[in-house]
TIVO-2410 file (N, C-alpha, C; in nm, 3 decimals):
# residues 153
REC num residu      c1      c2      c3 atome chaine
REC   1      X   0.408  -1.408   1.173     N      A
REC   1      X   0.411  -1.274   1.118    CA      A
REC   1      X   0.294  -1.192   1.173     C      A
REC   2      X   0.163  -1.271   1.147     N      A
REC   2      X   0.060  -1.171   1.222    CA      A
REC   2      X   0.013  -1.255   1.326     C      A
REC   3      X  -0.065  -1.227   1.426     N      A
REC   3      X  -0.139  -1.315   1.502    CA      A
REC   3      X  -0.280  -1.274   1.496     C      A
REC   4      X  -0.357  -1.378   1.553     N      A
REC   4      X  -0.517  -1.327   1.576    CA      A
REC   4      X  -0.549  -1.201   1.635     C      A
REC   5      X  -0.484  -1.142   1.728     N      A
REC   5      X  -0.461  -1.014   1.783    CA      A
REC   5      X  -0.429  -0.865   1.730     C      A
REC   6      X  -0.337  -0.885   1.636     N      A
REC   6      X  -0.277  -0.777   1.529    CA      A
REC   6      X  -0.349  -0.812   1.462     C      A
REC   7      X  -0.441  -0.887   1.379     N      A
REC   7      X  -0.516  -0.870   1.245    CA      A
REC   7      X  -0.633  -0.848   1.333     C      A
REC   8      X  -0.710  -0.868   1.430     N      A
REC   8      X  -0.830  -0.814   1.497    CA      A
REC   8      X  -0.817  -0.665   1.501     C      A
REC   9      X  -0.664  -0.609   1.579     N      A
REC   9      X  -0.694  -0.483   1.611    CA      A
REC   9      X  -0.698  -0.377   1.440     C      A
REC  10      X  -0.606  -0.408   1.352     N      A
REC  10      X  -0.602  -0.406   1.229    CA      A
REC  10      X  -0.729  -0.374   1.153     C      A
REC  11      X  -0.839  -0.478   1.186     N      A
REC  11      X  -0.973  -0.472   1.120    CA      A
REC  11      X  -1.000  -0.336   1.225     C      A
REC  12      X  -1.078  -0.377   1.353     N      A
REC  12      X  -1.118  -0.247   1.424    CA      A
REC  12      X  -1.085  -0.078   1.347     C      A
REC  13      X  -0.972  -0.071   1.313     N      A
REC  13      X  -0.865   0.064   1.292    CA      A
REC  13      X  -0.910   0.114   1.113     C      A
REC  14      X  -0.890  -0.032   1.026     N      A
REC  14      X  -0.964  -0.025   0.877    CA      A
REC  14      X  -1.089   0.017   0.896     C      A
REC  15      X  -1.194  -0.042   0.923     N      A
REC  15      X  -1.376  -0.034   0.971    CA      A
REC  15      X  -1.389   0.115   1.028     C      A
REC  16      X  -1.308   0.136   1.084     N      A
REC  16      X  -1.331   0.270   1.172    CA      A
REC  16      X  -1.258   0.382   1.047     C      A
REC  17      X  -1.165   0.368   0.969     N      A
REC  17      X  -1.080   0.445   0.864    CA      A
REC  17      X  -1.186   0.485   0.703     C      A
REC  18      X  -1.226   0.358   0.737     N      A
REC  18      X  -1.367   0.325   0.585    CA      A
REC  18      X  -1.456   0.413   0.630     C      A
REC  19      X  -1.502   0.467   0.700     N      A
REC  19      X  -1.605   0.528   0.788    CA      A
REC  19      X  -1.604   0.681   0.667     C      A
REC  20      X  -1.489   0.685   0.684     N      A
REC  20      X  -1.496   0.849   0.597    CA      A
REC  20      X  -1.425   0.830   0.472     C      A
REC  21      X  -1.378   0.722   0.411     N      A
REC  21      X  -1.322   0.728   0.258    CA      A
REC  21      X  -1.437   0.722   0.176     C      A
REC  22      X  -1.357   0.755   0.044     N      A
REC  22      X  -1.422   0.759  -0.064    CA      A
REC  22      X  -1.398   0.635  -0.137     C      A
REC  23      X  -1.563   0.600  -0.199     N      A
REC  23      X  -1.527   0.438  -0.267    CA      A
REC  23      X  -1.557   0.474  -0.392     C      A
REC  24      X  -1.598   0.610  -0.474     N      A
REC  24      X  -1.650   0.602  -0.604    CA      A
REC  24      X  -1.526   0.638  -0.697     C      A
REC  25      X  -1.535   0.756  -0.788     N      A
REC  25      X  -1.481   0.801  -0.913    CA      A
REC  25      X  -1.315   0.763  -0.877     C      A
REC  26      X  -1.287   0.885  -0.728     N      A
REC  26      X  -1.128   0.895  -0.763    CA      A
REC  26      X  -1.079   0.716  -0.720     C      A
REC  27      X  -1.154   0.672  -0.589     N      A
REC  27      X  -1.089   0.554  -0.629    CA      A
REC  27      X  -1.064   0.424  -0.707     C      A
REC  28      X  -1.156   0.469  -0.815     N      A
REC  28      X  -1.142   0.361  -0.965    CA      A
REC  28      X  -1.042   0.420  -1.073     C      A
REC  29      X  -1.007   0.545  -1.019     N      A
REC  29      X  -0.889   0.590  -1.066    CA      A
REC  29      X  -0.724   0.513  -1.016     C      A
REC  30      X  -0.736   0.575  -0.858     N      A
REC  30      X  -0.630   0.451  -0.812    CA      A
REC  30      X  -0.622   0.319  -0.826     C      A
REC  31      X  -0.789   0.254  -0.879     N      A
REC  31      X  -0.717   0.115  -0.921    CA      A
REC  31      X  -0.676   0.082  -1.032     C      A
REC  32      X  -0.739   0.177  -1.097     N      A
REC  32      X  -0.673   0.146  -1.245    CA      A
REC  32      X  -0.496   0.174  -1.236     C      A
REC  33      X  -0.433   0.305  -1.170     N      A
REC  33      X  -0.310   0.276  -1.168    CA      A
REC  33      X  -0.198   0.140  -1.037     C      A
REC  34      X  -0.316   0.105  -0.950     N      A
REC  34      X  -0.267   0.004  -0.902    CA      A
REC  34      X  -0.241  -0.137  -0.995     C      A
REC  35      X  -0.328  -0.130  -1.064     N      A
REC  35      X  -0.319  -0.213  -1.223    CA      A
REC  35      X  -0.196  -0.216  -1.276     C      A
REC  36      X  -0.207  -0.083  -1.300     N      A
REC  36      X  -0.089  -0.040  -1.401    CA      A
REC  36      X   0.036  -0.102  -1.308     C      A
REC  37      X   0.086  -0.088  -1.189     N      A
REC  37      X   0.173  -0.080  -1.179    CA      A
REC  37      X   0.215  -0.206  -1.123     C      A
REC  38      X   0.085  -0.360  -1.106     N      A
REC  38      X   0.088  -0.426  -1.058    CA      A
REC  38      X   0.131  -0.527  -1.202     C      A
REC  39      X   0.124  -0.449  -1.346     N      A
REC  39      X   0.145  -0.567  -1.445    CA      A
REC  39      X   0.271  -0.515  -1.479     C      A
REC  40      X   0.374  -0.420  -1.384     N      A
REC  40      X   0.486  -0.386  -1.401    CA      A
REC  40      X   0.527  -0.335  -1.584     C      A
REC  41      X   0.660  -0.356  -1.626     N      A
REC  41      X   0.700  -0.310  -1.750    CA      A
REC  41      X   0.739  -0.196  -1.814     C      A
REC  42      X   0.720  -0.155  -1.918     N      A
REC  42      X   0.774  -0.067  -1.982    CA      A
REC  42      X   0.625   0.085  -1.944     C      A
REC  43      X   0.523   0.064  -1.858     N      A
REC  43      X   0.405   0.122  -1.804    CA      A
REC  43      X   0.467   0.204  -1.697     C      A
REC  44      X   0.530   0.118  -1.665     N      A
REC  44      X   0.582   0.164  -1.492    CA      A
REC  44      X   0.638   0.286  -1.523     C      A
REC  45      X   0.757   0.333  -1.588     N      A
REC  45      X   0.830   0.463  -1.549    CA      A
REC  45      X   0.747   0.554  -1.594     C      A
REC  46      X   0.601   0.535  -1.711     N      A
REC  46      X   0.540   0.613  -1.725    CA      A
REC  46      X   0.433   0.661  -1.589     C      A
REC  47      X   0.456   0.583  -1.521     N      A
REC  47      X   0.362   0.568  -1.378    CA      A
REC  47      X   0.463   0.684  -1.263     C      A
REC  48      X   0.559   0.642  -1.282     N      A
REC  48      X   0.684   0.682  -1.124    CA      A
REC  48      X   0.731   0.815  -1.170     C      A
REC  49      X   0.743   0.868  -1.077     N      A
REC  49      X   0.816   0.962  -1.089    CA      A
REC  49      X   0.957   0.980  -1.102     C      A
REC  50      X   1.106   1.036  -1.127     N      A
REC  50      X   1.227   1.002  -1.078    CA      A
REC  50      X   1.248   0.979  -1.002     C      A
REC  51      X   1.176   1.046  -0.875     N      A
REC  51      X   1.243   1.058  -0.758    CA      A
REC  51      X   1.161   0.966  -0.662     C      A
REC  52      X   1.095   0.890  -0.741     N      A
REC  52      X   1.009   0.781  -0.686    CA      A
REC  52      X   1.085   0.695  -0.565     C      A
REC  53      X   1.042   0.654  -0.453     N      A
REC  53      X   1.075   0.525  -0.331    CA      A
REC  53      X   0.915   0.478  -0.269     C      A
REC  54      X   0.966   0.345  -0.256     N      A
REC  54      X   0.874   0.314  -0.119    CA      A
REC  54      X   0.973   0.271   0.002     C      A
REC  55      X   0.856   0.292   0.095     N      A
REC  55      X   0.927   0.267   0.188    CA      A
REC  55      X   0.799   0.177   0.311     C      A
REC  56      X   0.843   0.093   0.354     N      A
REC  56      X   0.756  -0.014   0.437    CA      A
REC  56      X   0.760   0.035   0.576     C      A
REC  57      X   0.644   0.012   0.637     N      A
REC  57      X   0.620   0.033   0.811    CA      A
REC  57      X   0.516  -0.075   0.832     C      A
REC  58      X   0.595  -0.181   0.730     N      A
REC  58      X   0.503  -0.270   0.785    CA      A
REC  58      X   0.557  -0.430   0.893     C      A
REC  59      X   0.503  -0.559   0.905     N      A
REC  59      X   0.550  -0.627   0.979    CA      A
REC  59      X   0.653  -0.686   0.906     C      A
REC  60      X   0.640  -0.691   0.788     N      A
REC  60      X   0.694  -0.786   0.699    CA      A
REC  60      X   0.793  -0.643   0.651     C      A
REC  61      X   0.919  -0.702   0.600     N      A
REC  61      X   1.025  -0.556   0.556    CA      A
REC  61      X   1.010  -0.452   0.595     C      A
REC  62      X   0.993  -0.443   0.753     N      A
REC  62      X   0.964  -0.348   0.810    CA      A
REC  62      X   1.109  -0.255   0.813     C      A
REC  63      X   1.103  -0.107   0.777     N      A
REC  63      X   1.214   0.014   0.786    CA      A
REC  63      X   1.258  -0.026   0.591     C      A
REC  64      X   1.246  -0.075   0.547     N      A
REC  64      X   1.327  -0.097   0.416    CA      A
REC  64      X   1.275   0.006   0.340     C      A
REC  65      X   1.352   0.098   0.285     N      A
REC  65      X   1.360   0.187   0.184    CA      A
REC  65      X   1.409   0.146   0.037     C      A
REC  66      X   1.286   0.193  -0.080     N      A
REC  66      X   1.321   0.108  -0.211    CA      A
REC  66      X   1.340   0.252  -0.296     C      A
REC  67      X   1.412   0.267  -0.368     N      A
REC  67      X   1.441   0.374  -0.454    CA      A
REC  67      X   1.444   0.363  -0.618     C      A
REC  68      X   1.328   0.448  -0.703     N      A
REC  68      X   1.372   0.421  -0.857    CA      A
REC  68      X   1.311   0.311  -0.904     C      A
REC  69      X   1.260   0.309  -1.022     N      A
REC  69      X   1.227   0.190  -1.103    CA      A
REC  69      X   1.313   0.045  -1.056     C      A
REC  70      X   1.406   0.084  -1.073     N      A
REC  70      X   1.501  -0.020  -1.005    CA      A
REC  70      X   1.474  -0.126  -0.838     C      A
REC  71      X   1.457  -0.001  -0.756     N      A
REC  71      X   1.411   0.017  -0.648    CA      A
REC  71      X   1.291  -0.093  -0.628     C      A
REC  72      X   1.164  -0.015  -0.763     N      A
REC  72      X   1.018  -0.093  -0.716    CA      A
REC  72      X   1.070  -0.283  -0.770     C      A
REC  73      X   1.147  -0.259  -0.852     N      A
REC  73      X   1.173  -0.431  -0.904    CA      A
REC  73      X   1.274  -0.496  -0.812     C      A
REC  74      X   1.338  -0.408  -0.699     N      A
REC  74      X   1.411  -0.494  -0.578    CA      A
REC  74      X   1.258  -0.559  -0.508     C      A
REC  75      X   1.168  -0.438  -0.485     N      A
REC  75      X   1.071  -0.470  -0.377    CA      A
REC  75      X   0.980  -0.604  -0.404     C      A
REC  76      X   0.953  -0.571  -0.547     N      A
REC  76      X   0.896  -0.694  -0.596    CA      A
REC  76      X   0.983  -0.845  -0.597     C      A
REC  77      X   1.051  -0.836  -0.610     N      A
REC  77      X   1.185  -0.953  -0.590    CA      A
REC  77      X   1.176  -0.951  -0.441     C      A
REC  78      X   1.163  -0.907  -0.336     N      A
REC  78      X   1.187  -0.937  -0.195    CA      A
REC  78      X   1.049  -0.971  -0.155     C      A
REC  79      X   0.934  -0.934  -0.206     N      A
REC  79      X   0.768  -0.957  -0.176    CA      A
REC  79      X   0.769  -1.103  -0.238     C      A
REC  80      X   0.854  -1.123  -0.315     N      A
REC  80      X   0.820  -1.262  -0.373    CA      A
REC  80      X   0.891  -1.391  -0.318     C      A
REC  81      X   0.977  -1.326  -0.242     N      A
REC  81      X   1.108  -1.443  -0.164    CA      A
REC  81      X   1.005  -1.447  -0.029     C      A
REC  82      X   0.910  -1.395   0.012     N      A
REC  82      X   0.815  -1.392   0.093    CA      A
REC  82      X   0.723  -1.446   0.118     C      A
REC  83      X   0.684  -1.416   0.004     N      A
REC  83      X   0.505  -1.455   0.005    CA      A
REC  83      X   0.507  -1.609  -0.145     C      A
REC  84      X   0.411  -1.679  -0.147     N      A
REC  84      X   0.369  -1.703  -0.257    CA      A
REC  84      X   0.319  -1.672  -0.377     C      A
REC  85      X   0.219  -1.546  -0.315     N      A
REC  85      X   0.165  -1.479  -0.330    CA      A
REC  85      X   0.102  -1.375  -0.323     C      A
REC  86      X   0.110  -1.240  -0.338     N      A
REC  86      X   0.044  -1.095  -0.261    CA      A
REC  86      X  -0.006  -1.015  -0.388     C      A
REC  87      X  -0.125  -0.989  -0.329     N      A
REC  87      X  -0.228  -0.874  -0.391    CA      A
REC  87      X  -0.282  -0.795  -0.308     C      A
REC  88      X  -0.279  -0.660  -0.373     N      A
REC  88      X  -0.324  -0.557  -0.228    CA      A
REC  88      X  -0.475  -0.554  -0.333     C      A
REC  89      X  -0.571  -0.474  -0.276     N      A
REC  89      X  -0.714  -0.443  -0.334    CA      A
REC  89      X  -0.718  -0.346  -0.223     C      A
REC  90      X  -0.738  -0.214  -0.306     N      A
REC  90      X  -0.766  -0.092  -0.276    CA      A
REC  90      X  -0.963  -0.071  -0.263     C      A
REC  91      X  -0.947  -0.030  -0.131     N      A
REC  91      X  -1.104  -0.042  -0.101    CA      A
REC  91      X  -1.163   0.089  -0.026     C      A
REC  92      X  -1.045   0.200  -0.036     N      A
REC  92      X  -1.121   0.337   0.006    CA      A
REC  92      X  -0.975   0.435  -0.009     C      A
REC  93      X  -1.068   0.538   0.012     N      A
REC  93      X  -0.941   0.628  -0.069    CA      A
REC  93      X  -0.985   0.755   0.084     C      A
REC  94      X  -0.880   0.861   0.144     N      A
REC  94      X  -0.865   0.943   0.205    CA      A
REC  94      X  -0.780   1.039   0.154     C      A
REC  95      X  -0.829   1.153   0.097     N      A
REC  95      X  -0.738   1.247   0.044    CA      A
REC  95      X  -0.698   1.391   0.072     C      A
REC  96      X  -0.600   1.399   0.096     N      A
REC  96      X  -0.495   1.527   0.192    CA      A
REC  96      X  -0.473   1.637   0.054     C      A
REC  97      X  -0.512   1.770   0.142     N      A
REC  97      X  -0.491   1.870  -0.003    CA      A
REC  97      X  -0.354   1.896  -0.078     C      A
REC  98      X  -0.271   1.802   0.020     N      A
REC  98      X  -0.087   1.863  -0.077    CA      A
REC  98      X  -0.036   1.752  -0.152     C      A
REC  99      X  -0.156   1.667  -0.191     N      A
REC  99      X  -0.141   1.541  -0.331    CA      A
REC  99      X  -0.102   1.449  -0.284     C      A
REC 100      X  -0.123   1.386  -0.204     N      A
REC 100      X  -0.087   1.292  -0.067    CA      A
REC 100      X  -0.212   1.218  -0.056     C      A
REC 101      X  -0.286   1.040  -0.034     N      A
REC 101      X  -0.375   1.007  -0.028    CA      A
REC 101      X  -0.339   0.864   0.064     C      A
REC 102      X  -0.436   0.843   0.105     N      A
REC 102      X  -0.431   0.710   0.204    CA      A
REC 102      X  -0.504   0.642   0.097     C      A
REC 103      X  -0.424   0.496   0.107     N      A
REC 103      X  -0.562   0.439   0.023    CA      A
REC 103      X  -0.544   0.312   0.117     C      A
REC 104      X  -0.627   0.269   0.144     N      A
REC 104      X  -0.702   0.167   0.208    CA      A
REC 104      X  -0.752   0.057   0.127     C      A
REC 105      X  -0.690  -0.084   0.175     N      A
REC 105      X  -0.728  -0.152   0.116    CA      A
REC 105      X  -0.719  -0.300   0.223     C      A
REC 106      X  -0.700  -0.440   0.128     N      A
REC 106      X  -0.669  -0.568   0.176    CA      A
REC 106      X  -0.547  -0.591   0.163     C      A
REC 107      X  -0.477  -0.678   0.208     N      A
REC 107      X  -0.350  -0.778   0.133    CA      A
REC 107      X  -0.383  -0.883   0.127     C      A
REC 108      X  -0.407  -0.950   0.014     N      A
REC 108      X  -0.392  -1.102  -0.005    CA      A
REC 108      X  -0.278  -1.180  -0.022     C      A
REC 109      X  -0.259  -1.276   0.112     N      A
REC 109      X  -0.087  -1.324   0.122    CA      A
REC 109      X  -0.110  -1.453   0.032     C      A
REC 110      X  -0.010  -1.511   0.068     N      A
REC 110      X   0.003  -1.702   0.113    CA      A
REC 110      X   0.130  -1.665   0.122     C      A
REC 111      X   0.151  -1.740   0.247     N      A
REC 111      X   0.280  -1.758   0.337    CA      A
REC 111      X   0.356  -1.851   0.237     C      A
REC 112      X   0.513  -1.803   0.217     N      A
REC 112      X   0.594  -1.922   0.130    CA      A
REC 112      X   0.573  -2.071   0.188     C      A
REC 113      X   0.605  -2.032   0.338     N      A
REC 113      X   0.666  -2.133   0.448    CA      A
REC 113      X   0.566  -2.214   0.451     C      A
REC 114      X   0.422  -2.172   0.498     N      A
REC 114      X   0.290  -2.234   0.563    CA      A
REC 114      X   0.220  -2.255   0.475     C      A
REC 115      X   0.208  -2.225   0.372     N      A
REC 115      X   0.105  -2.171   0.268    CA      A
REC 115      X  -0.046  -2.137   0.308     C      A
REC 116      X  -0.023  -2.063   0.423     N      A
REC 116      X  -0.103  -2.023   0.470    CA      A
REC 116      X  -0.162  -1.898   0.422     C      A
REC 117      X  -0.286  -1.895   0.368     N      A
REC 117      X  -0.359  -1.754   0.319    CA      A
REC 117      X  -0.420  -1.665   0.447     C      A
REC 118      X  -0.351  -1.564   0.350     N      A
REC 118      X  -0.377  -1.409   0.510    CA      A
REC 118      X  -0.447  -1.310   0.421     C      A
REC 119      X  -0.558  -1.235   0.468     N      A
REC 119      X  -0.635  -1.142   0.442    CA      A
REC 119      X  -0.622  -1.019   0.516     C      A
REC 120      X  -0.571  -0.918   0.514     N      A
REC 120      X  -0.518  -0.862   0.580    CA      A
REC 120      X  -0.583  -0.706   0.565     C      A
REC 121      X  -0.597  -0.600   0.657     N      A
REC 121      X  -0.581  -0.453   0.649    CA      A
REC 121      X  -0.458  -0.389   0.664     C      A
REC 122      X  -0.456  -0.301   0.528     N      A
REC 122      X  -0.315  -0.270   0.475    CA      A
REC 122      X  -0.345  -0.111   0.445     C      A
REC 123      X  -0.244  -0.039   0.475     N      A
REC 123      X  -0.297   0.085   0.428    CA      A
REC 123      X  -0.158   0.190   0.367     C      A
REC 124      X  -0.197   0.222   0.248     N      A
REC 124      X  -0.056   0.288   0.158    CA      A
REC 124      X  -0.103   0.436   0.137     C      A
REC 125      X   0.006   0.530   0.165     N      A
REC 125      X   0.048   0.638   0.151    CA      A
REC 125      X   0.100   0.699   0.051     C      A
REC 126      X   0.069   0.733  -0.083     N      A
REC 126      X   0.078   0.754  -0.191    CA      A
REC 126      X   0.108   0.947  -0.216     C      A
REC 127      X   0.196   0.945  -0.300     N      A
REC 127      X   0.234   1.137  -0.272    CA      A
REC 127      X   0.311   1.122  -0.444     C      A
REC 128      X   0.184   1.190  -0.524     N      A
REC 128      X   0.187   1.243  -0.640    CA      A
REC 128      X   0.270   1.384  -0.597     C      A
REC 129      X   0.367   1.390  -0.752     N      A
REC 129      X   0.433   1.497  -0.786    CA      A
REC 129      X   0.392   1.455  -0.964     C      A
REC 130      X   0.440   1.622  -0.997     N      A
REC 130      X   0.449   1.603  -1.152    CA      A
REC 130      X   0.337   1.462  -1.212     C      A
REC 131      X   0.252   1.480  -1.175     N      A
REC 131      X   0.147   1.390  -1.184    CA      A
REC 131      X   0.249   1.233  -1.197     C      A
REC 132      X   0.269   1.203  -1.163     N      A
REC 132      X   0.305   1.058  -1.114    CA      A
REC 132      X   0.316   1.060  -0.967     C      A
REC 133      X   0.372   0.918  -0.960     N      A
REC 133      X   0.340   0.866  -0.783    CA      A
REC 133      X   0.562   0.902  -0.763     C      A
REC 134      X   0.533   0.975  -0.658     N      A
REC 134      X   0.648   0.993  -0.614    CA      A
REC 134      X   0.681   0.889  -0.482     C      A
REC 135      X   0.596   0.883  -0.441     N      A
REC 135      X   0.637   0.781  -0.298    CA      A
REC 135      X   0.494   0.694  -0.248     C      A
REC 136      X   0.537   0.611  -0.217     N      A
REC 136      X   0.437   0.508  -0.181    CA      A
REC 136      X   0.502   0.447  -0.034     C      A
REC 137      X   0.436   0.499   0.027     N      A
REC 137      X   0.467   0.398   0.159    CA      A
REC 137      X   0.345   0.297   0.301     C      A
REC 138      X   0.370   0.211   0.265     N      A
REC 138      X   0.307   0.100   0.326    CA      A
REC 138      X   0.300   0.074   0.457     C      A
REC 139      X   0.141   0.076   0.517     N      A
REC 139      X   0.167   0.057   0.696    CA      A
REC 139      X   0.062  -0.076   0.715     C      A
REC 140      X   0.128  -0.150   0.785     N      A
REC 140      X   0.048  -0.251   0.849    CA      A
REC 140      X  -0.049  -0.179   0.967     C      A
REC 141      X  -0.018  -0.083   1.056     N      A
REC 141      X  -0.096  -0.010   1.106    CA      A
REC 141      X  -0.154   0.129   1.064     C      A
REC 142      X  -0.309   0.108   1.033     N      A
REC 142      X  -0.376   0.232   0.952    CA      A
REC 142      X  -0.376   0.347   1.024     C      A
REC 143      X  -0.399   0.306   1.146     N      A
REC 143      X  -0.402   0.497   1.235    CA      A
REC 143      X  -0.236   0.529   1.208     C      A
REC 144      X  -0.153   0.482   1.239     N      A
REC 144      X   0.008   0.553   1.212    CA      A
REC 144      X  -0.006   0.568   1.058     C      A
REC 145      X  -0.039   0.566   0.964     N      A
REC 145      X  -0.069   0.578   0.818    CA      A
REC 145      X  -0.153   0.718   0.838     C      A
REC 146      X  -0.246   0.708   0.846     N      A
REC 146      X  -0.334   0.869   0.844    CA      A
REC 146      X  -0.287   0.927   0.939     C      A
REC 147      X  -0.244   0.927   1.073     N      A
REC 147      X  -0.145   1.061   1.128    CA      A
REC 147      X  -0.017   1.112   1.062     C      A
REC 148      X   0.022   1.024   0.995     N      A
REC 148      X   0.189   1.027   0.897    CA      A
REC 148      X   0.073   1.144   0.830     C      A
REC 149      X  -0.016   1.188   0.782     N      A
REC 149      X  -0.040   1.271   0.674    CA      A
REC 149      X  -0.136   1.385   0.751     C      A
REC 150      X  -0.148   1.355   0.857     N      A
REC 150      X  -0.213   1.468   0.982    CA      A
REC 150      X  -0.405   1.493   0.938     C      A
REC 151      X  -0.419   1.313   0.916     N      A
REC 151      X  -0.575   1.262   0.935    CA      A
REC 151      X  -0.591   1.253   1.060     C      A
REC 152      X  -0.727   1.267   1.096     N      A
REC 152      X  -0.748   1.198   1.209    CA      A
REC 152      X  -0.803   1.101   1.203     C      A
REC 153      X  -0.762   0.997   1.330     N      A
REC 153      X  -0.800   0.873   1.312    CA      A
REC 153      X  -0.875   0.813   1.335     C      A
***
C-alpha cells in the first residue's frame, strides 16, 4: 500500500505544510469534533450536515465517494475491512476564508493482512456549512490537498 518512498516523500510535503499551520485554540477545536465524530452515534448527525460526503484521494479507497450519515457508517465499515486498526491525530490546522480548512495530521494503521503498523502523513479537507462539517475529503498527498483549496504549497 505504501512504500518507503511514498511515506518519505509524504513526510517532506507534511514538515514543509506544518511550517505555516496553526497548532493552538482553533485546532483543539477540530479535535474535539474529530472526537466527536470518531465515538460515532446519536453525536454524529448533530456533527454533519445533510448534505454531508466524504470523499477519498487517498491510496487506500482511492475515488470512493461516501454520502449522509449513512454514507460516514459505509466508510467506517470499509476502513475496518482494511485496517485493524486506524486513527487519524490532527496536528495542524490551515484555514481558507470560505469555511474550508486543511487539517493536517497522522494516520495510525495496522495492516489487516501484515499487521503491520503504519504512521503515516494524512491530510483532510473539511468544508463547514450551517455550522456543521459538510464534506470531508481525505488526501494521502498534502500538496494536492492545499491546492484543492488554492493554498500554496
Amino acid at each position: 500500500m505504501y512504500d518507503q518512498h511514498d511515506v518519505e516523500t509524504l513526510e517532506r510535503q507534511f514538515n514543509a505544510s506544518m511550517e505555516e499551520a496553526d497548532t493552538g485554540s482553533s485546532l483543539e477545536a477540530v479535535r474535539r469534533i474529530y472526537d466527536e465524530i470518531g465515538r460515532g452515534g446519536a453525536g454524529l448527525e448533530a456533527l454533519l450536515h445533510p448534505d454531508f460526503q466524504i470523499r477519498m484521494e487517498t491510496v487506500f479507497l482511492e475515488g470512493k465517494t461516501y454520502k449522509g450519515v449513512r454514507g460516514f457508517k459505509n466508510w467506517r465499515a470499509d476502513m475496518e475491512e482494511l485496517f485493524e486498526s486506524d486513527s487519524f491525530r490532527p496536528e495542524g490546522l490551515r484555514s481558507v476564508a470560505d469555511g474550508r480548512w486543511v487539517v493536517l495530521g497522522r494516520l495510525q494503521i495496522t495492516q489487516k493482512d501484515s499487521g503491520d503498523e503504519l504512521d503515516v502523513p494524512l491530510a483532510h479537507v473539511l468544508e463547514q456549512r450551517d455550522r456543521k462539517v459538510a464534506s470531508f475529503t481525505a488526501y494521502s498527498d498534502i500538496s494536492a490537498a492545499l491546492e484543492s483549496v488554492g493554498l500554496p504549497v
